[in-house]
N, C-alpha and C positions, 0 to 999 in steps of 0.2 A: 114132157119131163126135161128134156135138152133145155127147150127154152125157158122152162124156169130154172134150171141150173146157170144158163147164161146170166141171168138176170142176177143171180145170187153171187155170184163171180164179178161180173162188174160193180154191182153195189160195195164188195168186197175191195175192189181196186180202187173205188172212189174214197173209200173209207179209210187206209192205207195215205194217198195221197194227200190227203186231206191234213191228216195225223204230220204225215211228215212234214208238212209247212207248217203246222203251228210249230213244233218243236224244231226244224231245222232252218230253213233259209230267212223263216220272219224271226226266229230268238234274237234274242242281245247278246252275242259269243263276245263281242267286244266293243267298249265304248271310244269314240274317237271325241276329243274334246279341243276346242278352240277356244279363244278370248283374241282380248286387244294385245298388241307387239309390246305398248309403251304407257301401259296403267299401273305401275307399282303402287301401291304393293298386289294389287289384285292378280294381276298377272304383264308379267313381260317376256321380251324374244332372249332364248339363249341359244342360236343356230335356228336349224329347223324346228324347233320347241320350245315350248313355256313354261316357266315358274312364277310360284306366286300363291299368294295365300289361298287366293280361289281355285289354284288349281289342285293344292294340296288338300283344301275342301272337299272336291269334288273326290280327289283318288279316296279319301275316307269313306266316304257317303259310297261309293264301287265296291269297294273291297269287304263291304260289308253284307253285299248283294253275290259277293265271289265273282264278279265282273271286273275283267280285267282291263284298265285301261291304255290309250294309245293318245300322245298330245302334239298336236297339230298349230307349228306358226303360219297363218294364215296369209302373212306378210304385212298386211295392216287390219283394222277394226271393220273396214269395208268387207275388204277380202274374207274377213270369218266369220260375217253376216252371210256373206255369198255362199259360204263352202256348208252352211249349216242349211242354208235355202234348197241346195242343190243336193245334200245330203252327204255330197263328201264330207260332213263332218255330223256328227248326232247332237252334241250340245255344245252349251255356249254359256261361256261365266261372265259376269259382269254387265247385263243388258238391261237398260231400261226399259219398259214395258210401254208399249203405242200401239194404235190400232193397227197401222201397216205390218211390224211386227210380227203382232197376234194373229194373223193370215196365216203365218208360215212354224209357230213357235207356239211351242206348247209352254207355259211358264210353270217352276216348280213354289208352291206356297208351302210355307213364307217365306218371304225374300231373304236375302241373302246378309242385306245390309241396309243403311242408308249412304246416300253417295251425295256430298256437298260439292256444288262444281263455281270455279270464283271468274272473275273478271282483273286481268292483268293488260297494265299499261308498261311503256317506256318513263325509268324513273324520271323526274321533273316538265314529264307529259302527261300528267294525270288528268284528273276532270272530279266534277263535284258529282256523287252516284246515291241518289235517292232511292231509284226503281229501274224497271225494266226499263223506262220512258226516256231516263239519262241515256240511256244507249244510242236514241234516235238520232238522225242527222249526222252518225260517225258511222266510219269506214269499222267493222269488225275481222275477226279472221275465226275460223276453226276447221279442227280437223275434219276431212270428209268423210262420213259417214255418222257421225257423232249426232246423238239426241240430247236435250236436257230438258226431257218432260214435254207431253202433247201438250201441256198448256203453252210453257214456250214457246216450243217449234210452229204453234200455231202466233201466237205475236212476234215472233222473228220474221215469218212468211208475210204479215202485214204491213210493219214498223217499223224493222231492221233493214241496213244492206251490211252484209257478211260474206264474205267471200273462201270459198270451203279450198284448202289446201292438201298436200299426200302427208300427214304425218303431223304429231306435233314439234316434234325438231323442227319442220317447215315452218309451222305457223310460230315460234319463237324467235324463228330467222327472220320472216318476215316481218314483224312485230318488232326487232329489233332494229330492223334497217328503215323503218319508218313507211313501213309502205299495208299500213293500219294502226288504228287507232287505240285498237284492244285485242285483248283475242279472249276469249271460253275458253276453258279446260277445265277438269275436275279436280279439285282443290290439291287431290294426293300428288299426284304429277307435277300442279305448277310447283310446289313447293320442291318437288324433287327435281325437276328439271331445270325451271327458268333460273339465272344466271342474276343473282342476286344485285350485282353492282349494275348493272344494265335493266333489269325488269325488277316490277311489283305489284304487291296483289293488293288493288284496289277495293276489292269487294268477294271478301273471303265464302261467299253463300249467297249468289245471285239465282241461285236454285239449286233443290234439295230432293232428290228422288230414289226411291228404292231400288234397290239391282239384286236383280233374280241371276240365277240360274234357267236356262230355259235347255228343251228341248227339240230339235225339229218334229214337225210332225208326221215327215213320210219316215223316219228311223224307227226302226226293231226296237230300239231301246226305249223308247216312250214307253215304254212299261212297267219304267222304272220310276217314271215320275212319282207316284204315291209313296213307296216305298225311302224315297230321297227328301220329298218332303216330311214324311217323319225324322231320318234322320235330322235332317234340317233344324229340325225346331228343338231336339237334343241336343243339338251343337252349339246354336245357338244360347238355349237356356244356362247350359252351362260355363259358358264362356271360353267355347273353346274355338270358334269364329276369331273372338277379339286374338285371341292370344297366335292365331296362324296369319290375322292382320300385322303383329305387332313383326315378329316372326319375320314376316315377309319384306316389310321396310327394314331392319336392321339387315337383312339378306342382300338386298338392293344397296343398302347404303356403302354396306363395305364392299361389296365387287363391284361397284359404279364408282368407287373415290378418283377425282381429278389425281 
C-alpha cells in the first residue's frame, strides 16, 4: 500500500513539474527583438535600441499576442545574427533567408517585404553594368555579415573578390577614398546614406530578395511564429507594412538631416 502511494506521489511531482515548464520557464513572458544598426527605414540604432518600420511591425504583430516586447542594438548586423544564434535575442527583422541561416532561424511566412539592394561606385568612376559578370575582375566592398541571396553569395564565393568591412559608414568611407571599386548595399540605405556629390548608384537592383522576420529556434517565443504570420499577411494585405515603411524613412529623414 506504501509503495503504491509512493508511486502515485511521484507520478504526481512529475506531473507538477512538468506542467510548470511548459507554462513557466519555456513561455514567451517577453520578446527581445534585434535588426541591423543602419537599414532605414527597416530598422536603425537610436542608443542601445532600434527603430524603424520593422520594428514597429513586429511590436504590432506582440501586442496582439499580449507579449510584451524588449529591443536590442546588437551593435551591427553581425552582432544581431550572433545575439539571436546564441539566444540572447529571440527574433530578428529584416533577414534574408539561406541555408546557413535556416540552421539556427526559424522564418516567419510571408515575408515581410521585398528588399532591392544596388551597386554604387565613386561618381566619374563608374563602369558599364550588364550582370552579375560586370562585377568580375574589380575590387568590391560590403558590410560584414550581410547576404544578397544564396544564389549570389554563391557567385560572389566563385567570381567575385569583395572585401567585407564593420559597417556601412565603413564601406562608403572606403568606397570613397578609392580603396574599391563598388560596394553592395540595399538600395534603402545607399540612397539614404551615400553622399550624393561624391557616390552613385550604378545599378539600382543587382538583386532582389525577400526579408523575413525570423525567429531563433532555441527561444520560448518560437511559438509565436504561426500566430505572427497571420498577423503578417493582415498587415500586409492591408497596406499597413507599406505605410510603417513609408513612416519609417520620413522618421529617419528628419532626425538624420545634415
Amino acid at each position: 500500500m506504501n509503495v503504491a502511494r509512493s508511486r502515485i506521489a511521484a507520478i504526481a511531482v512529475a506531473l507538477l513539474l512538468s506542467a510548470g515548464t511548459a507554462t513557466g520557464q519555456d513561455s514567451c513572458t517577453q520578446l527581445v527583438v534585434t535588426g541591423h544598426p543602419s537599414y532605414a527605414p527597416v530598422s536603425w540604432a537610436v542608443g542601445d535600441t532600434l527603430k524603424g518600420g520593422a520594428i514597429a511591425l513586429v511590436e504590432k504583430l506582440a501586442a496582439a499576442e499580449g507579449v510584451p516586447v524588449s529591443v536590442l542594438n546588437a551593435g551591427s548586423w553581425d552582432g544581431a545574427q550572433k545575439a539571436v544564434e546564441s539566444g540572447r535575442a529571440d527574433l530578428i527583422v529584416g533577414i534574408y533567408k539561406t541555408p546557413a541561416r535556416e540552421r539556427y532561424l526559424d522564418y516567419v511566412t510571408p515575408r515581410m517585404s521585398d528588399d532591392a539592394s544596388s551597386v554604387i561606385v565613386r561618381r566619374n568612376a563608374g563602369f558599364p553594368y550588364k550582370d552579375w559578370n560586370s562585377l568580375a575582375g574589380k575590387k568590391g566592398l560590403m558590410s560584414t555579415g550581410e547576404s544578397y541571396g544564396a544564389q549570389f553569395d554563391a557567385f560572389r564565393q566563385q567570381h567575385l573578390s569583395i572585401a567585407e568591412v564593420d559597417g556601412f559608414a565603413a564601406v562608403l568611407q572606403e568606397l570613397s577614398e578609392g580603396r574599391g571599386d563598388y560596394a553592395l548595399m540595399g538600395y534603402y540605405p545607399a540612397i539614404i546614406l551615400a553622399p550624393g556629390d561624391v557616390l552613385t548608384i550604378l545599378e539600382k537592383s543587382f538583386a532582389s530578395e525577400p526579408m523575413y522576420i525570423a525567429f531563433g529556434r532555441s527561444s520560448p517565443c518560437r511559438s509565436l511564429a504561426a500566430a505572427f504570420g497571420e498577423g503578417l499577411e493582415a498587415l500586409r494585405s492591408d497596406g499597413t507594412i507599406d505605410r510603417l515603411w513609408q513612416a519609417g524613412m520620413e522618421d529617419y529623414t528628419r532626425t538624420h538631416r545634415n
